[in-house]
N, C-alpha and C positions, 0 to 999 in steps of 0.2 A: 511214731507215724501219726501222721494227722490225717485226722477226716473231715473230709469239706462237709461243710455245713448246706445241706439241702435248699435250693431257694424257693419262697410255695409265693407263689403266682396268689396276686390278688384277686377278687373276685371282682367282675365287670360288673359294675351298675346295671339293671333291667333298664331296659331302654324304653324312652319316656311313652305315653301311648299316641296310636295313630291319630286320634280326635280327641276332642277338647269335650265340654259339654255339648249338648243336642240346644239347635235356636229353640228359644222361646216362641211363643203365638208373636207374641207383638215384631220380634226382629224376623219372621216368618210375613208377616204383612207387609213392613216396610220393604224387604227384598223383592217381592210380588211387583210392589207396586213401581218400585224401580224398574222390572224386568219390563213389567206388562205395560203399562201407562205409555210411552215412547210408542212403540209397538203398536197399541192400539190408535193413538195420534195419528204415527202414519197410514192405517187403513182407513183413518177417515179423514184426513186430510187428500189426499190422492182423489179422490172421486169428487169433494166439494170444490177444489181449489185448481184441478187439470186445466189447463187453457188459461185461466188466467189469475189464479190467484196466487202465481209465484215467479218475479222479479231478479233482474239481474243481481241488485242486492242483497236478498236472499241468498242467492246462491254464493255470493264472493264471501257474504260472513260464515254462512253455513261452511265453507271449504277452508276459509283460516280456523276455524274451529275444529274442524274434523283434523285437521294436519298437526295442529299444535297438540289436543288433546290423544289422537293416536300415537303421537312420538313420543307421550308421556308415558304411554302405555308400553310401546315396543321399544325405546331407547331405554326409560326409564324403568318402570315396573318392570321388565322384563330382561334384558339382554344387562341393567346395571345392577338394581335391586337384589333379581333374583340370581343369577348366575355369574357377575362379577370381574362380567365381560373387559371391563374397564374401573379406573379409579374416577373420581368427580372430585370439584372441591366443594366446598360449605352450599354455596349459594344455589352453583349447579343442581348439588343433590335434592336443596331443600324445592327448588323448580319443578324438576322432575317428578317429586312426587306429587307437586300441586299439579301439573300438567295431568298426570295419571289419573287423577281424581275427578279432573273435570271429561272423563269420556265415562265417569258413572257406572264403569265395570267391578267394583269393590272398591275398598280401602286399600292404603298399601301394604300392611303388614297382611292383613288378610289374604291377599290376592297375593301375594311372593309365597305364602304358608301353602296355599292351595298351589303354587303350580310346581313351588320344588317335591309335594309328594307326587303328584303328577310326576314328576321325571323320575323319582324312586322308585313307583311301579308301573312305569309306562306299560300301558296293555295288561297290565294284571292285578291279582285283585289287591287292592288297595288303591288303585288308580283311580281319582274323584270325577275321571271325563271319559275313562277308555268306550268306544265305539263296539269295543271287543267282548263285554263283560258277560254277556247274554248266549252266547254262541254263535253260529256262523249259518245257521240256515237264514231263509229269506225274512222271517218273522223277526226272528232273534237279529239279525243287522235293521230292520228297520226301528226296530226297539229301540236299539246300540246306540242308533244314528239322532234320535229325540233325545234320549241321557246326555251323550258325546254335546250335543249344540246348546241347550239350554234344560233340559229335563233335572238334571243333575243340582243345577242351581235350584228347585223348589222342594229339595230335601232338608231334613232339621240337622244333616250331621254336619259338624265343622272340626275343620281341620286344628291341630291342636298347634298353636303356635309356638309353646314352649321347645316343642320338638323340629319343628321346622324352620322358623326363623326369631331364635332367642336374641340375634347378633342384629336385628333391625327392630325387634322390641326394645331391646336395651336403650337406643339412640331416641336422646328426646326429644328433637328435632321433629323426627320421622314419627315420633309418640301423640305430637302436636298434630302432624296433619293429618295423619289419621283418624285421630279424633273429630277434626273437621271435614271430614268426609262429608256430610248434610249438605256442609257450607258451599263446596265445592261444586255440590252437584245443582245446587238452586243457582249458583252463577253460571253454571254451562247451559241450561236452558234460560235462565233470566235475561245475561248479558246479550245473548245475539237478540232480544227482542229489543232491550232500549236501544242498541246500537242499531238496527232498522229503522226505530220508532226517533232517534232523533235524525239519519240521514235520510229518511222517506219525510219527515216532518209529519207525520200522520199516527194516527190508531188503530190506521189497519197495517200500516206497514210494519208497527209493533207486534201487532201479531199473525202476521203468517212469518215475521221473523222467530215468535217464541213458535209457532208447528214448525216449521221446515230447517233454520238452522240451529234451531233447541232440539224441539221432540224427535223429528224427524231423523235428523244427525246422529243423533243418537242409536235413536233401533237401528238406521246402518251400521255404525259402529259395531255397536253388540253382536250384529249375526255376521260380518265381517270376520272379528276376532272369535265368536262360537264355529264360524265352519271352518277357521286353524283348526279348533278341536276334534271339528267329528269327520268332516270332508278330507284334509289332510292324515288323518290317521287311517284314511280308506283306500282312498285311490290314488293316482300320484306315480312320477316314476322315484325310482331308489337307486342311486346313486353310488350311494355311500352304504355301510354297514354299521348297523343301528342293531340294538336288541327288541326293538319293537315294528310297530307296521309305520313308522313318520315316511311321509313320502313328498316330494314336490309337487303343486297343483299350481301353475303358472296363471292361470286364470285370476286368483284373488293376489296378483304379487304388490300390483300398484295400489290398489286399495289398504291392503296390510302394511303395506310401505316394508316389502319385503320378509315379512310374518314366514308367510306361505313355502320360501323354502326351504321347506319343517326337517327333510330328511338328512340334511349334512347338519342342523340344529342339533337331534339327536345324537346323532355320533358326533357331534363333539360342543357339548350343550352351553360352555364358556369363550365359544368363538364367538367376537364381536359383528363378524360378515356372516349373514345366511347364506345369501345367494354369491354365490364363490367360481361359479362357469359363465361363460362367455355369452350374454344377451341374458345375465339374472340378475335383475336392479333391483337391488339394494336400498332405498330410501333412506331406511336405518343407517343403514353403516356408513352411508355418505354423510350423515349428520355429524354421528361420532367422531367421521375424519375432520367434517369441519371443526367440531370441538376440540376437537386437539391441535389442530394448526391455530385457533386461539389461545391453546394452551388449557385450556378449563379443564381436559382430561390428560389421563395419563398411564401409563403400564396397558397399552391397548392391547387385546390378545386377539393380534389380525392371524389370520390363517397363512401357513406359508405351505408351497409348492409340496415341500418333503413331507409335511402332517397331512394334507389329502390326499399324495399317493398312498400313504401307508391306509388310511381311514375308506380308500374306496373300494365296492362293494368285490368281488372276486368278478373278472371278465368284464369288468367296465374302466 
């Protein structure tokens, strides 16, 4: 009689850690200055420049920039990069992440590292944006709500990328632009100024194009995609069944180019459409379609009828 030979189960590797090292002073200044500078621009450009120091053309380069580098951001960093919404080819991918870079919200591997933990502890602790972290009284959500939008950005901790996005570090590609992040971010405010400065034919028109479609553009952006974070995880209706508070806020839809309907995001975080109901425009996903009827994507993961019955909330 034979005895089976026991089988002993390997031991699982500790799992890598939640953070990398703590920012230094100097990469603590340069984020500062990235967040605050824009921000500050437009609080003073607004009161010197109201009535008349801002131009048709201002505004059409300021709006091709804002659309190209926000689609960089929610096509690319986000709905491709991070959750894999869709396949790209070479060129696509390497676009995408230059697009992302110029709306000056982080790098790319950075920014995919920080938002897939975000979606690993949505609302809890480990979550680098939760609104939630403080408690629920009135203090504690007004706290949440500064963390949740930009507060959280002037912390030294960072997100460990070996653990979050090892499979976008490895691509040298993506290794390249990232490293060029600087680069990126001085043509998103440089470029809308020359292109002012040669169709106005002037010096001034170079620069209220570097405030209003450089600086200005920008701190919209930033608090656009920060009140996905803090606004969207507050209020909002909820549709669907998520494990966290992700809610729909229709209000930032056209601006986020669909960001905003965060709560069918959450429960089902690799859908390529957000807004998935009847008058929720998508921006986003209308891109994607276009891209794929060019052919440039591929393996879309559209939402179908049978996944959002199953996905929506009980009595909705």
């Amino acid at each position: 009689m034979t005895t089976a030979t026991p089988t002993v189960e390997k031991p699982r590797p500790p799992a890598k850690p939640l953070l990398a090292e703590q920012a230094g002073r100097a990469e603590l200044v340069t984020i500062r200055i990235f967040l605050l500078v824009p921000f500050l621009a437009l609080l003073a450009v607004v009161p010197v420049a109201w009535g008349w120091g801002i131009g048709w053309v201002d505004v059409a380069v300021a709006a091709a920039f804002y659309t190209v580098s926000t689609l960089g951001i929610t096509v690319g960093y986000h709905r491709y990069f991070t959750h894999s919404a869709f396949k790209a080819n070479r060129p696509l991918r390497i676009a995408l992440a230059v697009a992302g870079g110029l709306a000056a919200q982080g790098s790319v591997i950075t920014w995919v590292a920080d938002h897939r933990r975000h979606h690993a502890f949505s609302d809890r602790e480990g979550d680098p944006h939760s609104p939630w972290l403080f408690g629920t009284s009135p203090v504690a959500l007004v706290r949440g709500f500064w963390h949740a939008h930009m507060g959280w950005l002037f912390g030294r901790d960072r997100t460990n990328v070996d653990r979050f996005a090892p499979d976008l570090a490895a691509d040298a590609d993506l290794r390249a632009v990232d490293r060029l992040f600087p680069l990126w971010v001085a043509l998103s405010v440089g470029l809308p100024a020359l292109l002012c400065g040669l169709i106005t034919w002037s010096w001034w028109g170079a620069l209220t194009g570097f405030l209003w479609a450089g600086l200005a553009r920008v701190a919209l952006q930033h608090h656009v995609t920060w009140s996905v974070n803090s606004i969207c995880h507050m209020v909002g209706d909820r549709p669907f069944a998520s494990r966290d508070r992700s809610a729909n806020f229709w209000p930032l839809a056209i601006l986020s180019m669909g960001e905003s309907w965060h709560n069918l995001h959450h429960a089902d975080p690799t859908s390529a459409r957000h807004g998935v109901r009847r008058g929720q425009v998508d921006v986003s996903a209308r891109v994607i379609w276009i891209f794929e009827r060019f052919g440039w994507v591929h393996d879309v993961r559209w939402p179908t009828p049978r996944r959002l019955a199953r996905l929506a909330a009980p009595g909705r």
